[in-house]
N, C-alpha and C positions, 0 to 999 in steps of 0.2 A: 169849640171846633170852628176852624176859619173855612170851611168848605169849600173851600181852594181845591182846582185838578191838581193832580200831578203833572210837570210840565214833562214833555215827552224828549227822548234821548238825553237825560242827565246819564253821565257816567261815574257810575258807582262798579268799583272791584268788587268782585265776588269771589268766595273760598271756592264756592262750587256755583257750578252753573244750573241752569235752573232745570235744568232734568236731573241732573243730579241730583242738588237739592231737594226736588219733590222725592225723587226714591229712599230720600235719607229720611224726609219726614215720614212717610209711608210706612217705615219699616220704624220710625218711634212707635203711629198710631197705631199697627196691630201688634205689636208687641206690647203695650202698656193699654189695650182695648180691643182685647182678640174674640172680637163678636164676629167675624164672618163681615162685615158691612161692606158693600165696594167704594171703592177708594175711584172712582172713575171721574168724580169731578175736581179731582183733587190738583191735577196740573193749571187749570183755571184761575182757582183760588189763587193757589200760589201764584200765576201770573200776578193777577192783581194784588195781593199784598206786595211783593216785593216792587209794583209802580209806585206803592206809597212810601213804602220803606226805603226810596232810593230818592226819592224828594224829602222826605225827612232828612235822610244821614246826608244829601249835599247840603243843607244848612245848619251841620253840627262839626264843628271843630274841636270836638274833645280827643283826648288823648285815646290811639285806638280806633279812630273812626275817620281819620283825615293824616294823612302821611306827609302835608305837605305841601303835595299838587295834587291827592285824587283821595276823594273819598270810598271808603270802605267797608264792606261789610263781611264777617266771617261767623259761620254756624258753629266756628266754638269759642269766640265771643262771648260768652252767657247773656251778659246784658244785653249786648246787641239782635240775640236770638230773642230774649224775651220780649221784646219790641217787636218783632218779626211774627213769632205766637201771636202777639195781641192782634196785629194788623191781618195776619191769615183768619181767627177766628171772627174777627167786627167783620171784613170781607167777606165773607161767606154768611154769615148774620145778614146782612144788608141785603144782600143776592138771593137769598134764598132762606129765609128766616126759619129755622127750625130743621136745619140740615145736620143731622149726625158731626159732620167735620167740625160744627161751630162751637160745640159741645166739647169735642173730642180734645180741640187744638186751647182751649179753654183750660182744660183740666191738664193737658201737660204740662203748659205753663205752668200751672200749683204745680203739679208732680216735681218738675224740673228745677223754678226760682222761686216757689214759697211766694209767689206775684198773683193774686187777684184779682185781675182786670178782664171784668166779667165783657163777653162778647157783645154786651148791648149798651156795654158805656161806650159814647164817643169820648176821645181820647183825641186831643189836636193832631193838624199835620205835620207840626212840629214837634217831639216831645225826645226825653230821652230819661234813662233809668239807670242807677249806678248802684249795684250791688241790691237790689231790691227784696231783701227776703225777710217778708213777712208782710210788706205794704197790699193795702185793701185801698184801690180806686175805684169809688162810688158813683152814682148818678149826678154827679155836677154839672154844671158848665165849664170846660175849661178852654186855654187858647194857646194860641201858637206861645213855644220855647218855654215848655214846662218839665220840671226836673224835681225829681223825688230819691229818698233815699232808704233805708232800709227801715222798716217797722214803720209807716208812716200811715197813715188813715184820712181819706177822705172818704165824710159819710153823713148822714141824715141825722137827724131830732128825730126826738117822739111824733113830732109833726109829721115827718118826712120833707120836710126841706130840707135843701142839700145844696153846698158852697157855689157859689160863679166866680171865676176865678179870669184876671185881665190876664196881658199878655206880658212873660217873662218873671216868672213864678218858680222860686224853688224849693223845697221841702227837704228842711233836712233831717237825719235819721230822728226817730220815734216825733216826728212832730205829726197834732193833730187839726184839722180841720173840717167842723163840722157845723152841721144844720146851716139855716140864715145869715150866712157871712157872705159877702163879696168883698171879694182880695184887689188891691184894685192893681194897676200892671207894677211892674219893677221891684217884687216884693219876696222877701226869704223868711221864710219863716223856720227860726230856729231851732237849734237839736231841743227836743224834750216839750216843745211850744205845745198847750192848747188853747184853740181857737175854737170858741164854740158859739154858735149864733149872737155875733159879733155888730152885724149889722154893715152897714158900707163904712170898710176902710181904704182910705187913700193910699194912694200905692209913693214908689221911692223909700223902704222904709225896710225895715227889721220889726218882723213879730216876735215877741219874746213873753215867756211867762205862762201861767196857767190858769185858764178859766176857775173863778171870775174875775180875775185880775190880768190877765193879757195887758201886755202893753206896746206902745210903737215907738219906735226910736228911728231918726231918719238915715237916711243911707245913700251916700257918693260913688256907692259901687253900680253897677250894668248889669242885669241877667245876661241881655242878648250879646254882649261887646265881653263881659268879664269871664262868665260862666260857659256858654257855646260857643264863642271866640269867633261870633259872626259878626260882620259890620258891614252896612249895603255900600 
């Protein structure tokens, strides 16, 4: 996590505005969590996820998320919602740690994308998720412009140590990444990869292959320039 603010008046489109928006989540949480709870801090939350969420998607240029000249964001999107989920629940985590919503908004993400990205992992200010169903995001370290794909696993050893990962990092479907490894920045790791307490690998590269036999092979491609189509 780069612990970067949100820098204030980015414009990002939105499908619905943000009272909308919260009545729209509102009416997920008690319908898929019909406890009676009140939902009173709920416009909050969403302020603040959606300051993160709108500094994220102005540094992602994927298709769906930038028109061109304006970045954007829509609540039927999936992927882009399930980004939104995550940033509502870690928000509300952070603010008030043990709050029903963080819980709530948690487990709709499962209900909804099959995306486990539990409220108490940080997750960079930059990340984005492409068809995610089935991927477990673990207690790592991660950083800005990271990208994962469907069935993908970041997660701990028997130990419990668990991957740090540099900046511009992508995963793609069933790849795994676990225990004692740091990934170092500029690195993909490929469909079907495990990487399992690996130890420091240098980044620029392609992970390929299946513990204990992982291997690297270098790489002329860009996360940040190729994959999110950003360039300062």
């Amino acid at each position: 996590m780069s612990g970067r603010a949100p820098a204030a008046g980015i414009d990002v489109q939105l499908s619905l505005d943000r009272s909308d928006l919260t009545a729209y989540v509102a009416r997920q949480l008690e319908s898929f969590f019909p406890d009676g709870f009140p939902l009173d801090d709920l416009p909050a939350f969403v302020d603040r996820a959606l300051e993160r969420l709108e500094y994220c998607f102005s540094r992602v240029r994927l298709k769906g998320y930038f028109d061109g000249e304006q970045s954007r964001f829509s609540h039927r999107h999936s992927d882009q919602y399930a980004v939104f989920l995550y940033y509502l629940s870690n928000s509300t985590f952070r603010e008030k740690p043990g709050h029903p919503i963080a819980e709530k908004a948690y487990a709709l993400n499962k209900a909804l994308h099959a995306l486990d990205a539990f409220y108490e992992v940080e997750l960079p200010d930059i990340f984005a998720v492409q068809h995610p169903v089935g991927t477990v995001l673990g207690r790592a370290t991660y950083s800005d412009y990271f990208m994962c794909y469907q069935n993908c696993t970041v997660g701990a050893n028997l130990d419990s140590d668990y991957p740090e990962f540099g900046q511009g990092i992508v995963i793609y479907g069933g790849g795994r990444v676990i225990g004692r490894t740091s990934v170092g920045d500029n690195t993909f790791v490929s469909t079907g990869a495990i990487v399992m307490d690996a130890g420091a690998l240098h980044g620029d590269c392609v992970l390929h292959g299946i513990f204990p036999r992982t291997q690297r092979s270098p790489t002329r491609r860009n996360v940040i320039r190729d994959i999110f189509g950003w360039a300062d």
